[in-house]
C-alpha positions as CSV (number, residue, x, y, z in Angstrom):
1,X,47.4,-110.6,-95.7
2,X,44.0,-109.5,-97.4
3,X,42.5,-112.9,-96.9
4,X,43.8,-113.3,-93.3
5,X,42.0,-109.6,-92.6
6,X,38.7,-111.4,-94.5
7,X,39.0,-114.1,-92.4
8,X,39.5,-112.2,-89.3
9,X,36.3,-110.0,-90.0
10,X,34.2,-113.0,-90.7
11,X,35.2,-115.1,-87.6
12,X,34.9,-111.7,-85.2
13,X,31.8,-109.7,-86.8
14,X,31.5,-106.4,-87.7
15,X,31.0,-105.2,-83.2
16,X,34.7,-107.1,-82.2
17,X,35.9,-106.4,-86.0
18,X,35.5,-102.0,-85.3
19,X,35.9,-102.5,-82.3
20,X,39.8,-104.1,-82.8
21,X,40.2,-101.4,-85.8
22,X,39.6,-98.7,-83.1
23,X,42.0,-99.9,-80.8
24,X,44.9,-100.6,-83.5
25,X,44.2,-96.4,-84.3
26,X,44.5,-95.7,-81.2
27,X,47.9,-97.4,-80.1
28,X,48.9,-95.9,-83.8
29,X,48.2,-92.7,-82.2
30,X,49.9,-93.6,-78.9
31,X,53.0,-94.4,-81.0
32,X,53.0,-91.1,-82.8
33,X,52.7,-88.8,-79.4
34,X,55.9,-91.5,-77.8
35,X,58.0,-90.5,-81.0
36,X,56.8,-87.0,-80.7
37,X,57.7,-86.8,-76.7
38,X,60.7,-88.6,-76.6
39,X,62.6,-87.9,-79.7
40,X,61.6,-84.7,-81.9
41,X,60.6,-82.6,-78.6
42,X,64.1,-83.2,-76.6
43,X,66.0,-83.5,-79.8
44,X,64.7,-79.6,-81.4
45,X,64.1,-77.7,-78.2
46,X,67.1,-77.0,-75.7
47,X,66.5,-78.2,-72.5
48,X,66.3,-74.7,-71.2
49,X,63.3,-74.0,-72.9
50,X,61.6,-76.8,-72.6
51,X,60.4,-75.9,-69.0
52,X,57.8,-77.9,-67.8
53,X,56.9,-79.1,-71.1
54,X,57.8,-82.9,-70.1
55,X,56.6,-83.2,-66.9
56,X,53.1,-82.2,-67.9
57,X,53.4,-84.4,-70.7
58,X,54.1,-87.3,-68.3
59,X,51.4,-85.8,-66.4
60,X,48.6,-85.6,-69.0
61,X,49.7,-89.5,-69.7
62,X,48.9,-90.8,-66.7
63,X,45.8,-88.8,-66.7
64,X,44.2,-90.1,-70.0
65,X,45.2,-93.8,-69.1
66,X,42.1,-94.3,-66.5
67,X,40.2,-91.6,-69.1
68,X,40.6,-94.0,-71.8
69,X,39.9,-97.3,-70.0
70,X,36.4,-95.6,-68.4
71,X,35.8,-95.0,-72.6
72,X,36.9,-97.8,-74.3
73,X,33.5,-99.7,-73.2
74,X,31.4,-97.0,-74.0
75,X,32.7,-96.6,-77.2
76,X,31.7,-100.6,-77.2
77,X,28.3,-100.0,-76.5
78,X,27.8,-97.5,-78.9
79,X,29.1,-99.3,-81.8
80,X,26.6,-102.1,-80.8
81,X,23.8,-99.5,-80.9
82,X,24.8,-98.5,-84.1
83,X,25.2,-101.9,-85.5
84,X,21.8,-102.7,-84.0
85,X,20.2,-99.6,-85.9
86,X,21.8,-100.5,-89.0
87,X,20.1,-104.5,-88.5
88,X,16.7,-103.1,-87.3
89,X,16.7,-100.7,-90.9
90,X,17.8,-103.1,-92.6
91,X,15.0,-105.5,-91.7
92,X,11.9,-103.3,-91.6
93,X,13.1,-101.7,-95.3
94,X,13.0,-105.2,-97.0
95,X,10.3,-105.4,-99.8
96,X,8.2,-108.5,-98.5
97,X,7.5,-110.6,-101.0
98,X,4.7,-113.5,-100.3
């Protein structure tokens, strides 16, 4: 598995290589707030107290989908400015030797 990940890195580059680590974080965090909504939620608080707990969850959902599509190329573009940065620095602090 380590070699396939070492492979993977080296075939992408470090912009595609962050850039897929970012997105596997994010679904990670997407499958933590599905477990949260539709098991432990439901499952701990009656639904007579819940309210309008679910429905604005639903709500806020559907909301950060176009939020998170309008970010995921910025997010892009930054690491590519940072990677950038981190090339330029690394070529103007090399000793030249002649």
């Amino acid at each position: 598995m380590k070699s396939f990940l070492h492979r993977l890195h080296a075939r992408c580059g470090d912009l595609w290589w962050y850039a897929i680590l970012l997105f596997v974080a994010q679904r990670f965090g997407d499958v933590i707030n599905m477990f949260v909504g539709m098991w432990l939620v439901p499952k701990y608080v009656p639904q007579d107290e819940l309210g309008a707990v679910l429905p604005l969850m639903s709500f806020v959902g559907f909301i950060g989908l176009p939020l998170t599509l309008i970010t995921i190329p910025f997010l892009k573009f930054i690491i590519v400015f940072v990677f950038t940065a981190m090339l330029a620095v690394d070529v103007f602090c090399k000793k030249r030797t002649i």
